[in-house]
C-alpha positions as CSV (number, residue, x, y, z in Angstrom):
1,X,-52.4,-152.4,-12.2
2,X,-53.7,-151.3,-15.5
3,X,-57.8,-150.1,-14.9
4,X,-59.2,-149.4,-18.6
5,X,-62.7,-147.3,-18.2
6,X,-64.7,-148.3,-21.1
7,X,-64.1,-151.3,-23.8
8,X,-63.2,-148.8,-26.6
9,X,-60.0,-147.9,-24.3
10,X,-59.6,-151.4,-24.4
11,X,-59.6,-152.3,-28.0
12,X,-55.4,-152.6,-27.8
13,X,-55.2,-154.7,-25.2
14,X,-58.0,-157.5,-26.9
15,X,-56.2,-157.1,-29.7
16,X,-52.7,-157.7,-28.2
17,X,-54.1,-160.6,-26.6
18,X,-55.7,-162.5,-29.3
19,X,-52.8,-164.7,-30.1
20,X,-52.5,-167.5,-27.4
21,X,-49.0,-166.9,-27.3
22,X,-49.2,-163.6,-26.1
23,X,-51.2,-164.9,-23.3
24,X,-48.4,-167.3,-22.2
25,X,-45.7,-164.8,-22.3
26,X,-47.4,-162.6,-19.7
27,X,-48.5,-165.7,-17.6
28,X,-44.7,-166.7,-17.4
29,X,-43.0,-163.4,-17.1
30,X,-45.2,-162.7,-14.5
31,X,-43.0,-164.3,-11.9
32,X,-39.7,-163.3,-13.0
33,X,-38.1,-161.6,-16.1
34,X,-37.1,-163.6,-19.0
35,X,-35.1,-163.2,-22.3
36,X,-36.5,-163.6,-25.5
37,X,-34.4,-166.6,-25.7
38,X,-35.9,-168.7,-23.0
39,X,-39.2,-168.1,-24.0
40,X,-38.6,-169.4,-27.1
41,X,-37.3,-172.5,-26.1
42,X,-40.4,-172.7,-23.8
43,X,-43.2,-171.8,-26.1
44,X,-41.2,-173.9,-28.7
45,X,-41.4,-170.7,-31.3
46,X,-38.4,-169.6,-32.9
47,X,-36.9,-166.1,-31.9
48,X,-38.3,-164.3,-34.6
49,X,-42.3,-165.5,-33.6
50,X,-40.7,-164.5,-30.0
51,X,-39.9,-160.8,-30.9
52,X,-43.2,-160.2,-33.2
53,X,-45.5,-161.5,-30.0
54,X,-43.6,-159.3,-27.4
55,X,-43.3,-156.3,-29.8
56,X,-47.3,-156.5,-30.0
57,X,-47.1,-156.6,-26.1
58,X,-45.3,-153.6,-25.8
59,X,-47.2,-151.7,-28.4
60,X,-50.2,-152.3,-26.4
61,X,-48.4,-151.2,-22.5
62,X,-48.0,-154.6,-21.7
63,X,-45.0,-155.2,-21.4
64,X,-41.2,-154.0,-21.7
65,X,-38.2,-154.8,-22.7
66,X,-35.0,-154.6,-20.7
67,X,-31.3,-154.9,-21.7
68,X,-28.7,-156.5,-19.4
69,X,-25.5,-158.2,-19.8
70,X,-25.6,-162.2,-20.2
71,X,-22.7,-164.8,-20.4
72,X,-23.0,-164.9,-24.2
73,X,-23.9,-161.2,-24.7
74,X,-27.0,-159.1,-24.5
75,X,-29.7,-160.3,-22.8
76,X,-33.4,-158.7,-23.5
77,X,-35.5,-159.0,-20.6
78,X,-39.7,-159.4,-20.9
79,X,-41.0,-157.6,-18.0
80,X,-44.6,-157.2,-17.7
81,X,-45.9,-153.5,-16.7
82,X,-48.7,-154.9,-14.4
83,X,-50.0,-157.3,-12.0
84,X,-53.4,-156.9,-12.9
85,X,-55.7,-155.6,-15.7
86,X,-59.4,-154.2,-15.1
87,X,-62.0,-153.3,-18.1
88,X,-65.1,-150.9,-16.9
89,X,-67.7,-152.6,-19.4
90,X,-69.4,-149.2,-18.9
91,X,-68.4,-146.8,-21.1
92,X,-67.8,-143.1,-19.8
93,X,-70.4,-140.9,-20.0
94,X,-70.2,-138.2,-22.0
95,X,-69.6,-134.5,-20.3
96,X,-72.3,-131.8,-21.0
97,X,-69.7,-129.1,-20.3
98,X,-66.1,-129.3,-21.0
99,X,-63.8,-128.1,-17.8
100,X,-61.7,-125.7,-18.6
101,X,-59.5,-126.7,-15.7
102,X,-58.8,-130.4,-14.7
103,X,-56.4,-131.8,-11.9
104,X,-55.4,-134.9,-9.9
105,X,-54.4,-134.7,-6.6
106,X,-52.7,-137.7,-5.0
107,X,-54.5,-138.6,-1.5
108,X,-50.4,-137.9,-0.3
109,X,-49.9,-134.2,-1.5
110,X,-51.8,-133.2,1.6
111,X,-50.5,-129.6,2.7
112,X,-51.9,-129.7,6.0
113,X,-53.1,-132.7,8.7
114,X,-54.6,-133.1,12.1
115,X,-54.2,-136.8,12.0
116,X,-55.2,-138.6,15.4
117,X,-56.0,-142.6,16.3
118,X,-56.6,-144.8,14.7
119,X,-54.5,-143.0,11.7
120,X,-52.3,-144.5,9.0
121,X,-50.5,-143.9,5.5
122,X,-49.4,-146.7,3.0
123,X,-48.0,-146.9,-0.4
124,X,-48.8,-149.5,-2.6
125,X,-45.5,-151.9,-1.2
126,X,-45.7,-150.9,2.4
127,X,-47.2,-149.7,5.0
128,X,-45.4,-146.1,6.1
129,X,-44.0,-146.0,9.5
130,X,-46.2,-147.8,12.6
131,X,-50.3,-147.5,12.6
132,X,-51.8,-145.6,15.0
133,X,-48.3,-143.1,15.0
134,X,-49.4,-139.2,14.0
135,X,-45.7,-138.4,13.2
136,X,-46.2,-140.7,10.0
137,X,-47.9,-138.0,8.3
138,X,-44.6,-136.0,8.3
139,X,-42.4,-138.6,6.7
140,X,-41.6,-137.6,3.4
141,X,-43.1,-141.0,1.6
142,X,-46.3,-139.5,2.5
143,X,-46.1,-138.1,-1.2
144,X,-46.4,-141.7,-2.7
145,X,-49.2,-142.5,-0.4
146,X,-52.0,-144.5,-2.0
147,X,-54.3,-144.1,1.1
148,X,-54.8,-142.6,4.4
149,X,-57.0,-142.7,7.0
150,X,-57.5,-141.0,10.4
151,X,-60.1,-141.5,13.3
152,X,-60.5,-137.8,13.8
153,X,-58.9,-134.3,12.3
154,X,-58.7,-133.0,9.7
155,X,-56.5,-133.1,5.8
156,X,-56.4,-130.0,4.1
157,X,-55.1,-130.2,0.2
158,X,-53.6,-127.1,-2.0
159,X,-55.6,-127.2,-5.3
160,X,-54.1,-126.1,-8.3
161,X,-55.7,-122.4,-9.5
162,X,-55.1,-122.1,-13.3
163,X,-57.5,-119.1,-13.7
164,X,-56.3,-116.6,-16.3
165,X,-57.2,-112.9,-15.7
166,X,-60.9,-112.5,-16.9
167,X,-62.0,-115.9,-16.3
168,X,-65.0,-115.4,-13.9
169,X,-65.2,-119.5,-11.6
170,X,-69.1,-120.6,-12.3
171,X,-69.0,-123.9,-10.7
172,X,-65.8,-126.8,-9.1
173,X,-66.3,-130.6,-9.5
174,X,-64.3,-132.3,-6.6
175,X,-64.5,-136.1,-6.7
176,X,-62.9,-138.5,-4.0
177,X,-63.5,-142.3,-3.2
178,X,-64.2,-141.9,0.7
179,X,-65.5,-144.1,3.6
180,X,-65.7,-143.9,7.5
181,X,-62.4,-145.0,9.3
182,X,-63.3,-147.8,11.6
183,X,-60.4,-149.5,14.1
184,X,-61.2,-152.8,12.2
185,X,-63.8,-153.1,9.3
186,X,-67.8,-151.9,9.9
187,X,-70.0,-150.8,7.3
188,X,-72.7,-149.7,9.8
189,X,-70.4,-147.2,10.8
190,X,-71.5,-143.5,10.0
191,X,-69.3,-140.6,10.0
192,X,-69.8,-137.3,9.8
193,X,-67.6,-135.7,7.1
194,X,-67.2,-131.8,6.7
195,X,-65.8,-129.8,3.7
196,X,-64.3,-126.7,3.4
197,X,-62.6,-124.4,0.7
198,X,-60.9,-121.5,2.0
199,X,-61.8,-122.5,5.1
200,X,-65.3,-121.7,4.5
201,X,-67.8,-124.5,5.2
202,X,-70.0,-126.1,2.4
203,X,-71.8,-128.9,4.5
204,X,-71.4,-132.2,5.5
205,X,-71.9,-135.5,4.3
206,X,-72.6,-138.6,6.8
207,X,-70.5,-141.5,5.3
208,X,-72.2,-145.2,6.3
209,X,-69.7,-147.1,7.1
210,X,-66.2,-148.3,7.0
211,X,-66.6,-151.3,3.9
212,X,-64.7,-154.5,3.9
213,X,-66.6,-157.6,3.3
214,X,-64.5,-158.1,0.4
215,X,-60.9,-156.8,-1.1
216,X,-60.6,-153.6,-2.9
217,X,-60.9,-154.5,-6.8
218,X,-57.5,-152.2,-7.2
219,X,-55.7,-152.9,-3.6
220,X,-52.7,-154.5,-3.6
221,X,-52.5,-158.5,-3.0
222,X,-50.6,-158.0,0.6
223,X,-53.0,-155.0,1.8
224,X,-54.4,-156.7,5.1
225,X,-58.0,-157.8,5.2
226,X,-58.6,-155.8,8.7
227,X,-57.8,-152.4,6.8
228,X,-59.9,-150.2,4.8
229,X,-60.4,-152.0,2.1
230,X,-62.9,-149.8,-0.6
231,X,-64.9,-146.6,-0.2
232,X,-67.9,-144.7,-2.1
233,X,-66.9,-142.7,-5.1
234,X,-68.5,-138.9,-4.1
235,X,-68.4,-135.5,-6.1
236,X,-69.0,-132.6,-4.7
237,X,-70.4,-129.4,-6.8
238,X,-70.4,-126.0,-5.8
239,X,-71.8,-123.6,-8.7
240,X,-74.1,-120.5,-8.8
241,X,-77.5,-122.2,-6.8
242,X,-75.7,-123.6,-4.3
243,X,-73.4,-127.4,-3.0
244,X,-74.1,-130.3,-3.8
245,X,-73.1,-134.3,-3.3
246,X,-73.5,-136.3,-6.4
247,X,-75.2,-133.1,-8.1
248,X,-78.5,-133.9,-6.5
249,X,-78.6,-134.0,-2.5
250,X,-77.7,-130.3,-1.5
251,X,-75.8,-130.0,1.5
252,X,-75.6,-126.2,2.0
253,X,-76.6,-122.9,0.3
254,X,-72.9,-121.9,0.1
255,X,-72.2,-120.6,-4.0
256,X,-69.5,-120.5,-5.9
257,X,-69.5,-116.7,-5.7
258,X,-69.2,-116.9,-1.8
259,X,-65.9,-118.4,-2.5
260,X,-64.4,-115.1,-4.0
261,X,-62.2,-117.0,-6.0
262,X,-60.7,-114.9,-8.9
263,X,-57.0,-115.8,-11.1
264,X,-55.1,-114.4,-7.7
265,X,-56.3,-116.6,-5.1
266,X,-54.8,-119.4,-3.1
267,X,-57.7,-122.4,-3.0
268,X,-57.8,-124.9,-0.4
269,X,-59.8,-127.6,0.0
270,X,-60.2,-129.7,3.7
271,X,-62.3,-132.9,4.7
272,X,-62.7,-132.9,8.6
273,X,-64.0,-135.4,11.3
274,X,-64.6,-132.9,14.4
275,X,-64.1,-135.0,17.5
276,X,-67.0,-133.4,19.1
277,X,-69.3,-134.3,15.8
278,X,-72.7,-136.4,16.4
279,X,-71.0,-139.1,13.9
280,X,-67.3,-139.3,14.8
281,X,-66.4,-142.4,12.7
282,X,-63.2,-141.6,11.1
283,X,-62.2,-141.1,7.6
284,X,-60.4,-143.1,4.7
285,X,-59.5,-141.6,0.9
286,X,-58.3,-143.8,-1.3
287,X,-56.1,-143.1,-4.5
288,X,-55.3,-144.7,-7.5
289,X,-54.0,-147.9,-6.7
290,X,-56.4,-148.5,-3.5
291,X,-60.2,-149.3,-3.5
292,X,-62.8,-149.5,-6.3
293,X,-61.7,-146.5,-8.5
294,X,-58.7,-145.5,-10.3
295,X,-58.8,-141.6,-9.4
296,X,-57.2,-139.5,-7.0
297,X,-58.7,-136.3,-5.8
298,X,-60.1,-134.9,-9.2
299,X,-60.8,-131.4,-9.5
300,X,-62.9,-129.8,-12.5
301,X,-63.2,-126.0,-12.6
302,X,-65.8,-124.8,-15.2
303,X,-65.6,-120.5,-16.1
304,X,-67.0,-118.0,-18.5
305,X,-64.1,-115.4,-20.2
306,X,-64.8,-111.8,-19.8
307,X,-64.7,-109.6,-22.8
């Protein structure tokens, strides 16, 4: 899946696209591989009109082109890079401040889990292990994981510190794509969510509901309609006044100085769904390939250097 966030990001692809031909190429490779040779004897071009259209494919991602052996020679394969394309017609906004530190955390790269039913991992070809089994959470292809989910526990991530000596922390950016983690799919479902850094809590967010009255715009085709299918894109902000959800709705007086975070210190970040919460409805994160939005866990640090 290609996800292009504004139409400027876009221009190469349009442009790559503007010849019919182009069009065709992708529609028939996107079955099965074939050599320059067979498509043009299907498109009724000659070779040369073959390689120009697929070398404008591959300039813009596209596609690419792979070598094999063939009765008569070499053979080069068109292979198209992705299943599906999607253009954000809204362009990204514009940041006030610049980070001076940004990450991407896969949902997968979890460093520690209290995973308990109904729980579940999956990669964007299968499913990993049996739903509903804890002991999935330990198999090592947790690390391609596109989502998880779990129906109460905790997931605790190791974020990146890339403070320099001097550098004083004024405020962390932490976005997610999130929703409750019903046993089938209810989006009157609240959950009370938790969140903690350094094991220190910053507040809680209630989550409505567990969405699926349609497909996730980046989910795979196969991903079953009874699963999580799309969340809410959340950021949470911690800075000098206090933390925030979405920059406005404060859920705690907790500030980035209460953190004591300085160029030695190990960070970690948690989401939890205590069983014993008002709200225990589970919790789903989705990651790149899964959902509405093409992010993992995205993490912005913003600092002042000391003199």
């Amino acid at each position: 899946m290609l996800y292009l966030h504004s139409l400027k990001e876009a221009e190469a692809v349009f442009k790559a696209l503007s010849a019919p031909a182009r069009s065709k190429i992708l529609e028939m490779t996107a079955e099965k591989d074939m050599s320059m040779n067979d498509l043009a004897e299907a498109l009724n071009l000659t070779n040369s009109a073959i390689s120009l259209h697929v070398s404008k494919l591959e300039e813009a991602g596209l596609v690419s082109i792979r070598v094999t052996t063939g009765k008569h020679g070499i053979l080069k394969l068109v292979h198209p890079n992705y299943n599906r394309l999607i253009i954000d017609f809204s362009p990204l906004p514009a940041e006030e401040n610049i980070p001076a530190y940004s990450d991407s955390i896969a949902v997968g790269h979890f460093s520690g889990v209290e995973a308990h039913p109904t729980c579940g991992l999956s990669t964007t070809t299968s499913i990993i292990g049996e739903l509903d089994d804890p002991r999935t959470f330990s198999y090592p292809e947790r690390f391609q994981a596109g989502i998880l989910w779990i129906g109460w526990g905790s997931i605790t991530y190791t974020l990146p510190n890339r403070l320099r000596a001097g550098q004083t922390l004024n405020e962390m950016q932490i976005s997610f794509e999130i929703s409750s983690e019903c046993p089938e799919i209810n989006e009157d479902y609240p959950s009370d969510i938790y969140f903690y850094i350094n094991d220190v809590l910053l507040g809680k967010w209630i989550s409505p509901g567990d969405y699926g009255s349609r497909k996730g715009l980046l989910s795979p085709h196969w991903w079953p309609e009874l699963l999580n299918q799309y969340g809410l894109l959340k950021t949470l902000i911690i800075n000098e006044s206090g933390t925030y959800m979405d920059g406005t709705a404060k859920i705690s007086d907790v500030t980035i100085r209460d953190l004591n975070i300085d160029y030695n210190s190990n960070i970690s970040l948690t989401f939890s769904v205590p069983k014993d919460t008002v709200n225990c409805g589970g919790m789903t994160l989705f990651g790149t390939d899964f959902g509405d939005y093409s992010q993992d866990i995205l993490v912005k640090m913003f600092c002042d250097q000391k003199d």
